[in-house]
C-alpha positions as CSV (number, residue, x, y, z in Angstrom):
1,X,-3.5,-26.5,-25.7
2,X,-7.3,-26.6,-27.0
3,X,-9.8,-24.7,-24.9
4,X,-13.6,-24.1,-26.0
5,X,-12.8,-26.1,-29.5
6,X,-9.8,-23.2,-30.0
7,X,-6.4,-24.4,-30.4
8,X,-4.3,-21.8,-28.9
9,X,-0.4,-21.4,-29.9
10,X,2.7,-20.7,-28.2
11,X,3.2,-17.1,-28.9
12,X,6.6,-16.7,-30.8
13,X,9.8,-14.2,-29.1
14,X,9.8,-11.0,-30.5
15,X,13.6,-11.6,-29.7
16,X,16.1,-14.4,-28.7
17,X,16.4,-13.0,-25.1
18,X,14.7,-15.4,-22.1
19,X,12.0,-14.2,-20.4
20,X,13.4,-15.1,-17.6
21,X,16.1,-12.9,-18.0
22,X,13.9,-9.8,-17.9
23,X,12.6,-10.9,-14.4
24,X,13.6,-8.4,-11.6
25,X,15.5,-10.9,-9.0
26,X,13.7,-11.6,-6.1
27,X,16.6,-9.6,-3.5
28,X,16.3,-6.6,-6.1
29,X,12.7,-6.2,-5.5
30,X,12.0,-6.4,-1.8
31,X,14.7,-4.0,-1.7
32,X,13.3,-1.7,-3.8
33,X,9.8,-2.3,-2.0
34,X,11.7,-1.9,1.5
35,X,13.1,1.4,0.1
36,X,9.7,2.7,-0.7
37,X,7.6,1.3,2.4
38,X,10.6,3.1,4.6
39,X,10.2,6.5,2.3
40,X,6.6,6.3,2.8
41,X,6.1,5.4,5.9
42,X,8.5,8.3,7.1
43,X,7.0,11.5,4.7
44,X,3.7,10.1,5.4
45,X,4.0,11.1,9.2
46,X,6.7,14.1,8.3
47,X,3.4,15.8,6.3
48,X,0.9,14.7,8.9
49,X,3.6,17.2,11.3
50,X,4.5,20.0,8.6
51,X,4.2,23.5,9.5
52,X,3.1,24.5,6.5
53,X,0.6,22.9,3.6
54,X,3.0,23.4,0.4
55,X,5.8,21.2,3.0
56,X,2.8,18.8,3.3
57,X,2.0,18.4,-0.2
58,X,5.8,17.5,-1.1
59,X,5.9,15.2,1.9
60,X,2.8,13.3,0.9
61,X,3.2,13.5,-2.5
62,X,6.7,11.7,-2.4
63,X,5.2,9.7,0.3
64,X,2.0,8.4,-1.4
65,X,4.7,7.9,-4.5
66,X,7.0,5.5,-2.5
67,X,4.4,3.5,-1.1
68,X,2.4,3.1,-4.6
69,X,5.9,1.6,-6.0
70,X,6.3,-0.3,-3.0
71,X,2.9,-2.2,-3.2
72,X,3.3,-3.0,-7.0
73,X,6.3,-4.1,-6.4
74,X,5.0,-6.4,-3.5
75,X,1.9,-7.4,-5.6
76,X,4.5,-9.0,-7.7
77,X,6.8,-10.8,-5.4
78,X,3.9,-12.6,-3.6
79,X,2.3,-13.3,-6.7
80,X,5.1,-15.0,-7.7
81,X,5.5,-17.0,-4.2
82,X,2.1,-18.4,-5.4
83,X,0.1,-16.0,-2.2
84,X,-2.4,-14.7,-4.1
85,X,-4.5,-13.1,-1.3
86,X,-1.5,-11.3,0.0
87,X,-0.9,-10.0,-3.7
88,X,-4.4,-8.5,-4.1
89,X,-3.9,-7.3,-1.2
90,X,-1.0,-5.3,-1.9
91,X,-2.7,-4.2,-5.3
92,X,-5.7,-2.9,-3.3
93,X,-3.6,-0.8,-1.3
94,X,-1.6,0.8,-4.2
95,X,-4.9,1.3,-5.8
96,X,-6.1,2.8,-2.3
97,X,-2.8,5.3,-1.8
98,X,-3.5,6.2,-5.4
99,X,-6.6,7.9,-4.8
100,X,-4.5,9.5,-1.4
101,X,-2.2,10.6,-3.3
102,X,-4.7,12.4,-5.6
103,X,-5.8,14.7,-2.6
104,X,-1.9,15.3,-1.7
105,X,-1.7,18.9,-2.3
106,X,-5.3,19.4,-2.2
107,X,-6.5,21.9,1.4
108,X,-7.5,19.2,4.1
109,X,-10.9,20.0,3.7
110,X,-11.5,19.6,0.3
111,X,-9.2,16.0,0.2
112,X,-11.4,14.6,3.0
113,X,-13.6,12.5,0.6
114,X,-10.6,10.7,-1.5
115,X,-8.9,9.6,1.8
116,X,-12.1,8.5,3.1
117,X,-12.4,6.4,0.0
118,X,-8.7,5.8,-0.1
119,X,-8.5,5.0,3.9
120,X,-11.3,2.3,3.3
121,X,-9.4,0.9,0.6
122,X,-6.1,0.5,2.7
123,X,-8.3,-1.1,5.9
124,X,-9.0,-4.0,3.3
125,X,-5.9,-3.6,1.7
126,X,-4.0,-4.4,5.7
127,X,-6.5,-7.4,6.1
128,X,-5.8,-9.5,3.0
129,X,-2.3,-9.0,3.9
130,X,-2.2,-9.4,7.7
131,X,-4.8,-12.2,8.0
132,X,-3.0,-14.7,5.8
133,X,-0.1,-16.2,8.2
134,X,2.5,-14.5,5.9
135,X,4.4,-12.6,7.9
136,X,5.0,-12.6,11.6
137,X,2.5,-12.8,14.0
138,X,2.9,-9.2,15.6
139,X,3.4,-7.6,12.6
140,X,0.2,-9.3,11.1
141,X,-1.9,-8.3,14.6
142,X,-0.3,-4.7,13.8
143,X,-1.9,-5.0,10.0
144,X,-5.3,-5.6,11.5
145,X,-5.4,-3.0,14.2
146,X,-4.3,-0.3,11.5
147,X,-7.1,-2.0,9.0
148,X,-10.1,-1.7,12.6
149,X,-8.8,2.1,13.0
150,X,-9.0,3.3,9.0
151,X,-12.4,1.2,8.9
152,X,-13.8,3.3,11.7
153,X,-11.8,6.6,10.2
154,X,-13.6,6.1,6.5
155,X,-17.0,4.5,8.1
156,X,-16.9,8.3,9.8
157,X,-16.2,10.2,6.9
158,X,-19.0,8.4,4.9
159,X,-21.4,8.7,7.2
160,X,-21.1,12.4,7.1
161,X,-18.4,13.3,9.6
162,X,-16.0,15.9,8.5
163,X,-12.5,14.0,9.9
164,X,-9.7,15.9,8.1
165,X,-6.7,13.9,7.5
166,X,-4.9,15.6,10.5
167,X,-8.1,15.3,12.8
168,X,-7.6,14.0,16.4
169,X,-8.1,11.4,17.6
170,X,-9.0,9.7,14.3
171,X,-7.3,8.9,12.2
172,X,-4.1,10.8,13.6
173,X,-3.7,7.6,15.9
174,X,-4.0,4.9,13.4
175,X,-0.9,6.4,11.7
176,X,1.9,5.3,14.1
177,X,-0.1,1.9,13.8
178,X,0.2,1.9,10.5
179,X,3.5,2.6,10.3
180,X,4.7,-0.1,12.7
181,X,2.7,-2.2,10.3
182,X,5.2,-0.9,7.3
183,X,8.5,-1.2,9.7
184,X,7.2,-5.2,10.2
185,X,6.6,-5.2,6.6
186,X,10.4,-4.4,5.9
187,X,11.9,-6.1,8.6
188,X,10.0,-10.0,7.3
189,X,10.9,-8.9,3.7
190,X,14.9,-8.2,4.4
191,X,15.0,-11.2,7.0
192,X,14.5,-13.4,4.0
């Protein structure tokens, strides 16, 4: 292949195994991701109900865990189904319960400006992935309704407004949302 006036070669194995035998099979995977959107989804709304913040902490921390997985995982199945929009979108979300995750065990108050930041990144994260006609139309209406609440919960918080993670009626409300979003999520990926 000659790009630019280079001639680029075929990088030689570093060992007689296939790449192809490395790959994770396609069953494996949205498996694994199911496991994790299911873990995640449930902790995430166990911690929002804890009666204490050390039982919150371990519920979002394994929760915001799970879910990270699951999205890279999912970045890589529909990258590999050639859906590149739904991809990024799953890699905007992990990168968007990353910085979620960071405030975990953090007192509500003081996490207030990573969720904002990381709620903003999951309402663009749910509309590259529900507004491509991926996966079924409820689930994908679902997507965007959770992506409209978390908008309006992080345009809140940068605007000034001091909406704890908890706080009623944003963005408590958008969680079961949310959540239905991740139960579609599983549901189109094991139907397959």
């Amino acid at each position: 292949c000659i790009a630019v006036g280079i001639t680029v070669t075929k990088p030689r194995p570093f060992s007689p195994m296939n790449v192809s035998d490395c790959m994770v099979p396609d069953k494996t995977l949205r498996v694994l991701a199911s496991v994790g959107l299911a873990l995640g989804g449930a902790l995430g709304l166990a911690g929002t109900f804890a009666p204490s913040p050390s039982l919150r902490g371990i519920a979002w921390g394994i929760d915001g865990a799970a879910l990270v997985m699951a999205s890279a995982l999912l970045t890589v199945h529909f990258y590999r189904l050639g859906q590149e929009i739904v991809a990024a979108g799953f890699l905007v979300f992990a990168v968007g319960e990353g910085i979620i995750l960071s405030g975990a065990a953090m007192d509500l108050a003081a996490s207030v400006p990573s969720f904002g930041a990381g709620a903003s990144l999951w309402s663009v994260a749910l509309l590259l992935v529900s507004v491509p006609h991926t996966f079924p139309r409820l689930v994908r209406i679902l997507g965007i309704a959770a992506a409209a609440l978390f908008a309006a919960t992080s345009g809140q918080i940068f605007a000034g407004i001091q909406l704890l993670p908890t706080s009623h009626p944003l963005p408590f409300f958008a969680y079961p949302v949310f959540v239905a979003t991740l139960v579609g999520w599983i549901w189109a990926l094991m139907k397959k």
